[in-house]
PAZAPA-4460 file (N, C-alpha, C; in steps of 0.05 Angstrom, whole numbers, plus 32768, in hexadecimal, padded with zeros to 4 digits):
% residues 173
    n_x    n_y    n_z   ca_x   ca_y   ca_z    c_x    c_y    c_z   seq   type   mol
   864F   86D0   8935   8655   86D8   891A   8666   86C2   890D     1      X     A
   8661   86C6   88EF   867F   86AA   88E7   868E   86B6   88D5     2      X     A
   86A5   86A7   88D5   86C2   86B3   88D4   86B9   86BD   88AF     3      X     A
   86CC   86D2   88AA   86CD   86E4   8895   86E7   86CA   8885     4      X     A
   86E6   86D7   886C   86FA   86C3   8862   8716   86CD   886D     5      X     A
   8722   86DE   887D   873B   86DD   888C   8737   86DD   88A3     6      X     A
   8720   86D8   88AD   8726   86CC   88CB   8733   86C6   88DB     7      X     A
   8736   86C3   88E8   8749   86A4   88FA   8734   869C   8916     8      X     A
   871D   86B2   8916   870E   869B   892D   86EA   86B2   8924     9      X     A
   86E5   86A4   8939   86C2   86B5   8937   86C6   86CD   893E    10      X     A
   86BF   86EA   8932   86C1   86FB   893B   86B0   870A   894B    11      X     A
   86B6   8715   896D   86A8   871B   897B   869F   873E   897B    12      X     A
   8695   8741   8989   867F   8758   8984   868F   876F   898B    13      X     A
   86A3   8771   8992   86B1   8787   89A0   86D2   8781   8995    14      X     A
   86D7   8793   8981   86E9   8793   896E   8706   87B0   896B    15      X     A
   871D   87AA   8962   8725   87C0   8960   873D   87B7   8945    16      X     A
   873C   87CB   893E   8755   87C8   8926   876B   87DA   8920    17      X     A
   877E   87CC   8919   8798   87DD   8915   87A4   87D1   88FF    18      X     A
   87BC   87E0   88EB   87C6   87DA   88D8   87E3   87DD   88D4    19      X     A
   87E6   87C7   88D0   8807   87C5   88CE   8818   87C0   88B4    20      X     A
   882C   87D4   88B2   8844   87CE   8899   8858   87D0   889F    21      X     A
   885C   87B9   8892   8878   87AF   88A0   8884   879E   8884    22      X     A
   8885   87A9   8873   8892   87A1   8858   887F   878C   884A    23      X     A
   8887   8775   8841   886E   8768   882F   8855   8764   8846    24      X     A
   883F   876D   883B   882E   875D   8856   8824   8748   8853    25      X     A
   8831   872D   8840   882C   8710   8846   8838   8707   8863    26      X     A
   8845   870A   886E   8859   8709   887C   8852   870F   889C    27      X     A
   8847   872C   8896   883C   8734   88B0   8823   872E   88B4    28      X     A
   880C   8720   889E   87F7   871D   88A4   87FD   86FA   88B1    29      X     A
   8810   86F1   88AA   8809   86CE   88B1   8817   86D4   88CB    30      X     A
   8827   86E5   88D8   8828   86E8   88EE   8818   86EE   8901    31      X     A
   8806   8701   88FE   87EB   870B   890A   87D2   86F8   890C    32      X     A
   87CA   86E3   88F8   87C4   86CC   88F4   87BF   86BD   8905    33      X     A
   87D8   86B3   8913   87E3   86A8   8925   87D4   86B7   8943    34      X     A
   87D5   86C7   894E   87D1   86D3   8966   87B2   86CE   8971    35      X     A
   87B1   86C1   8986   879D   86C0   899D   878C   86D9   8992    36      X     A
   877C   86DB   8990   876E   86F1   899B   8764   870B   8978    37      X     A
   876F   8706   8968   8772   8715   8949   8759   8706   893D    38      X     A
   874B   870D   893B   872F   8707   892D   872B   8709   890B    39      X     A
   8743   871B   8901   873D   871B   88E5   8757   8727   88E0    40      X     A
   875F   8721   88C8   877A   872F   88B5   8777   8732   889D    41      X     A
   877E   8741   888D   8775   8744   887B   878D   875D   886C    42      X     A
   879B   8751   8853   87B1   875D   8851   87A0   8777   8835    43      X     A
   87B8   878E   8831   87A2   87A6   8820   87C0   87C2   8828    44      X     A
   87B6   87D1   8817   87BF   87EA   8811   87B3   87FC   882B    45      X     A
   87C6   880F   882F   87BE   8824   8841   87D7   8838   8842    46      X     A
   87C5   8852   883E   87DF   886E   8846   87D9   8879   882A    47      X     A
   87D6   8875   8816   87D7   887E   87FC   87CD   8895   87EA    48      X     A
   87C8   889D   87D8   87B5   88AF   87CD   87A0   88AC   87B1    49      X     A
   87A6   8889   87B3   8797   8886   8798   877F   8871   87A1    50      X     A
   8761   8872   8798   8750   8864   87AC   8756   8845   879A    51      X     A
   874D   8838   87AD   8750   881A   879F   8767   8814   878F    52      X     A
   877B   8810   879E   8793   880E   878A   8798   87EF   878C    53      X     A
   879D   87E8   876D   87A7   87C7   8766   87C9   87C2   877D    54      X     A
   87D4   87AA   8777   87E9   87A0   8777   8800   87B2   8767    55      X     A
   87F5   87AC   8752   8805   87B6   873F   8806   87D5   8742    56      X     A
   87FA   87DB   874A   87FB   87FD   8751   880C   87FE   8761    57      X     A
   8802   87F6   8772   8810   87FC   8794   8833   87F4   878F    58      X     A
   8836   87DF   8785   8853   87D7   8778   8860   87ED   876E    59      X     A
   8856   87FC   875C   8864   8816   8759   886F   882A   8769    60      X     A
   8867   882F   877C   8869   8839   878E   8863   885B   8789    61      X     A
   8857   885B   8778   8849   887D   8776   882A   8883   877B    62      X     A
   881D   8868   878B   8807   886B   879B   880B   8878   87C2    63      X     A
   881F   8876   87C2   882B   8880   87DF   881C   8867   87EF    64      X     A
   880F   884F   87E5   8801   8842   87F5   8815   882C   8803    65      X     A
   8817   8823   881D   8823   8810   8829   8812   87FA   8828    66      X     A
   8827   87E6   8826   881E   87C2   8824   8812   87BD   8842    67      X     A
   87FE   87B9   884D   87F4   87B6   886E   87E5   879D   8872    68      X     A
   87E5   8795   8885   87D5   8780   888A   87C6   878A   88AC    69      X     A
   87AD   8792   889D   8795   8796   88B6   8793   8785   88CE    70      X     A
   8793   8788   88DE   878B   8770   88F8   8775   8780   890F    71      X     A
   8760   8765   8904   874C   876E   8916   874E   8761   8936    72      X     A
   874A   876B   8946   874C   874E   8961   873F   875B   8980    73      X     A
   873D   874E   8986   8731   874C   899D   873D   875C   89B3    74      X     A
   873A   8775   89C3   8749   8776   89D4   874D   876D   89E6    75      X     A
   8731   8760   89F4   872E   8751   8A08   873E   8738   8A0A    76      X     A
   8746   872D   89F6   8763   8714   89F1   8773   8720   89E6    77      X     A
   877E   872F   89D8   8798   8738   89D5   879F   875C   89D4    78      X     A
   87AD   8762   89E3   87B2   877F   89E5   87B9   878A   89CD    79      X     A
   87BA   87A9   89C7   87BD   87B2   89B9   87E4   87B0   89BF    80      X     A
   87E8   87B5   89CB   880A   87BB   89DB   8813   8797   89D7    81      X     A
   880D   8782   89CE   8811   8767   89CE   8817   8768   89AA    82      X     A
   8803   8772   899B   8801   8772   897E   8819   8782   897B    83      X     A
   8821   8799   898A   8836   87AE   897A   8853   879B   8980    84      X     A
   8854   8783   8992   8870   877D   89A1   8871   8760   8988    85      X     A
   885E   875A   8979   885C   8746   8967   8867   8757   894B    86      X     A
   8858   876E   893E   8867   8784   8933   8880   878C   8933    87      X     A
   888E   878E   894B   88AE   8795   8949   88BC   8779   893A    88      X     A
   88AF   875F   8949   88BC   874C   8941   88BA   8741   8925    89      X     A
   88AB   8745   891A   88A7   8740   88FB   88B1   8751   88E8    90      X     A
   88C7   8764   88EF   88CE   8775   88DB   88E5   8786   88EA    91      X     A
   88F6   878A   88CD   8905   87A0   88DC   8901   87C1   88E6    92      X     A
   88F7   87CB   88F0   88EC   87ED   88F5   8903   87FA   88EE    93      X     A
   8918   87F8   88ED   8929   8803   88E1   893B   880D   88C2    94      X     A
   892F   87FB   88AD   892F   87F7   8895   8918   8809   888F    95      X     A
   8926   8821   8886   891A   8831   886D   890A   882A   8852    96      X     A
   88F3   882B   8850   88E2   8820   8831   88ED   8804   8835    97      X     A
   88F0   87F9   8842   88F9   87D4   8839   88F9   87C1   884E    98      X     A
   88F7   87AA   883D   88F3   8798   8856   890D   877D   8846    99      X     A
   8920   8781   8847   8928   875E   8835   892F   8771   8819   100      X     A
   892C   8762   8812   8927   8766   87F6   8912   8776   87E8   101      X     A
   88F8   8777   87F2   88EB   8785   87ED   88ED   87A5   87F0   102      X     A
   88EE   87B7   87DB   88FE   87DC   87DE   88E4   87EF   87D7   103      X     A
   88DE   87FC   87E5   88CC   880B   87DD   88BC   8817   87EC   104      X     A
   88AA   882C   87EC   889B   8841   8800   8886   882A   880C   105      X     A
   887D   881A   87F5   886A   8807   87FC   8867   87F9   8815   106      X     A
   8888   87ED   8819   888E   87D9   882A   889B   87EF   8847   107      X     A
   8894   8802   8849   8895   8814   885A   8891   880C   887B   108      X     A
   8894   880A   8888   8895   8802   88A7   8879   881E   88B7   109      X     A
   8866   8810   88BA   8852   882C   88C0   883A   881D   88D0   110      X     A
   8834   882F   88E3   8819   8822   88F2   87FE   8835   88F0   111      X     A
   87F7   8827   88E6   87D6   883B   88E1   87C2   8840   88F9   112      X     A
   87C4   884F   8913   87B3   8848   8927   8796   8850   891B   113      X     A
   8784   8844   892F   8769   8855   892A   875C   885B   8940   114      X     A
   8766   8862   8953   875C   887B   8969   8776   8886   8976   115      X     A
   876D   8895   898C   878C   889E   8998   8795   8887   89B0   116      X     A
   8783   8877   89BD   8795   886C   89C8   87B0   8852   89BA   117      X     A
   879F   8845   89A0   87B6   8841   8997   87CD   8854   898B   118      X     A
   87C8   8865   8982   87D8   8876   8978   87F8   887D   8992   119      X     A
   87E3   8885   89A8   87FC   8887   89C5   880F   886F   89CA   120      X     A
   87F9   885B   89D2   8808   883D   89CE   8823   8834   89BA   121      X     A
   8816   883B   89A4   8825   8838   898F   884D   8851   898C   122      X     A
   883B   8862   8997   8858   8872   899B   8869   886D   89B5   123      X     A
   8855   8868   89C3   886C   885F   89E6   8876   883F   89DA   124      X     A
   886F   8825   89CC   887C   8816   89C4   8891   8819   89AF   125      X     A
   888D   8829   899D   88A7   8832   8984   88B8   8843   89A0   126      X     A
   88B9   8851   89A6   88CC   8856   89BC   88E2   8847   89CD   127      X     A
   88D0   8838   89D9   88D5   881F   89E9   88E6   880A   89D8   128      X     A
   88D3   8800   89B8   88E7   87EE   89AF   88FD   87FF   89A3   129      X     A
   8902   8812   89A3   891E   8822   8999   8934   881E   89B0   130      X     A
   892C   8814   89C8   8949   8815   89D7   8955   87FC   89CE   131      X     A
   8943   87F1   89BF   8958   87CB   89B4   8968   87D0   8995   132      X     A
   895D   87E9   8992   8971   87E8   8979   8988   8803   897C   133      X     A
   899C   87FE   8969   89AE   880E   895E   89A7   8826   894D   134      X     A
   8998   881E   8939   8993   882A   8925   8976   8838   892A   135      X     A
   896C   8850   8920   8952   885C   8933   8939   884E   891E   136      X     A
   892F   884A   8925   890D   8840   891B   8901   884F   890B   137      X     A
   8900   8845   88F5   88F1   8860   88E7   88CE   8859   88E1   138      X     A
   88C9   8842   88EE   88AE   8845   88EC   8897   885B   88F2   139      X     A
   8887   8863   88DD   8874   8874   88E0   8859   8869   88F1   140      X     A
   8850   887C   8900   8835   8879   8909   8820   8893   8903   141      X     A
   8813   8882   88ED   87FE   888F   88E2   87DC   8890   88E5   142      X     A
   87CC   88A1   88E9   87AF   88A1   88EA   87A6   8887   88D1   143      X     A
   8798   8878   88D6   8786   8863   88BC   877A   8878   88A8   144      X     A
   8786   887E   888E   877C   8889   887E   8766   887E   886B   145      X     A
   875A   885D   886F   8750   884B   885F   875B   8835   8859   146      X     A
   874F   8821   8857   875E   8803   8855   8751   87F6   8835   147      X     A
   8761   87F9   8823   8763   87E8   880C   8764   87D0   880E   148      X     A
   8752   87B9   880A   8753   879D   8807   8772   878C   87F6   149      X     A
   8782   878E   87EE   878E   877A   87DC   877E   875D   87D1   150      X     A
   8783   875B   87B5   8777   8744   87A2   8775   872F   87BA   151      X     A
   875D   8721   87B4   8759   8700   87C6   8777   86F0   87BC   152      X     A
   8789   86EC   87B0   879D   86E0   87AA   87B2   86F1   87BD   153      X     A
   87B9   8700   87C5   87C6   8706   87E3   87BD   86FD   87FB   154      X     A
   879D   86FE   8800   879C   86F6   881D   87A3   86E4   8826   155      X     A
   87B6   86DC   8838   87B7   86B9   884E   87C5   86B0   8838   156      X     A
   87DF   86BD   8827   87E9   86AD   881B   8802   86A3   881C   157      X     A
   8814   86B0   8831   881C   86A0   883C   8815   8682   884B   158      X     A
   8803   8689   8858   87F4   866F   8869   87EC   8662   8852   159      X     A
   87DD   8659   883D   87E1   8654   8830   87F4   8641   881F   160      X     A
   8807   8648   8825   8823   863D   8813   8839   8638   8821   161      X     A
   8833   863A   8846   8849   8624   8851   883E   8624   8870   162      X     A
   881C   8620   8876   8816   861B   8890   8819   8631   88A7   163      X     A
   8820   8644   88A7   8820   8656   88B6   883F   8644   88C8   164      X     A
   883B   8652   88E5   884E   8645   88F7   8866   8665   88F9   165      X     A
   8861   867B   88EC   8877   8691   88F3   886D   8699   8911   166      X     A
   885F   86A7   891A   8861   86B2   8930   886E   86A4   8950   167      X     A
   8867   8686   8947   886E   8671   895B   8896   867B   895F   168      X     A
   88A2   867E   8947   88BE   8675   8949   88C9   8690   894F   169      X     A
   88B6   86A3   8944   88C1   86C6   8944   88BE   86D0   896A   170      X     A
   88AC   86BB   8978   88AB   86C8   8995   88BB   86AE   89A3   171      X     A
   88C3   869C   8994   88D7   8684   89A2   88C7   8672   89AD   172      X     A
   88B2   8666   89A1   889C   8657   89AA   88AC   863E   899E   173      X     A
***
């Protein structure tokens, strides 16, 4: 097959996907980017109640929709339990609606599984990474209610506008 315009390699025949928010998702998508084994990213709206919601919508924050960046990948090269330990590290789980600067339901801390074994996974690791903090995690883990694309002027735009190179420094590479 050949690569989709967010690619990062040829995508193989046996696929799985999960969705992550973790406050802006420029940020968490050029992290995911980066990983062995992630076959596609692709940043978009998810959780919300309005179909096809713009930027500008979603900014408001009365679409209930979270800012996410999809990651498709391979299990066979990268675990599902590998993607969630890249997740803790790109964000704080602890920060309510916000990430930085960024305030809002949007930028919400939430994992969208789409079957139950991620879903289990996903709760025995929010567990697990709660014994490193102080403060309790308020990340949600939610069923995939639908994945909204964001404008082609979000995708890879970080990468884009300064080379990628986050995930390398976030795991001490």
């Amino acid at each position: 097959m050949t690569k989709t315009a967010h690619s990062t390699e040829t995508e193989p025949t046996a696929t799985e996907t999960v969705s992550f928010g973790a406050g802006c998702f420029w940020q968490v998508e050029a992290a995911f980017r980066e990983v062995e084994g992630v076959t596609d990213t692709a940043v978009g709206y998810e959780g919300g109640n309005l179909p096809n919601p713009t930027y500008e919508q979603v900014c408001t924050g009365a679409t209930g929709h979270a800012e996410v960046c999809q990651v498709t990948y391979d299990p066979d090269r990268v675990s599902f339990g590998e993607l969630l330990q890249i997740y803790w590290k790109v964000h704080d789980p602890t920060q309510m609606n916000r990430q930085g600067p960024d305030i809002g339901t949007q930028y919400r801390s939430v994992i969208f599984f789409h079957n139950d074994a991620q879903r289990a996974e996903a709760e025995a690791s929010k567990e697990a990474e709660q014994q490193r903090h102080r403060k309790p995690i308020v990340t949600t883990i939610e069923p995939a209610t639908g994945f909204y694309m964001a404008e082609d002027y979000h995708q890879c735009y970080l990468e884009s506008r300064r080379g990628g190179g986050l995930i390398g420094s976030l795991l001490g590479r």
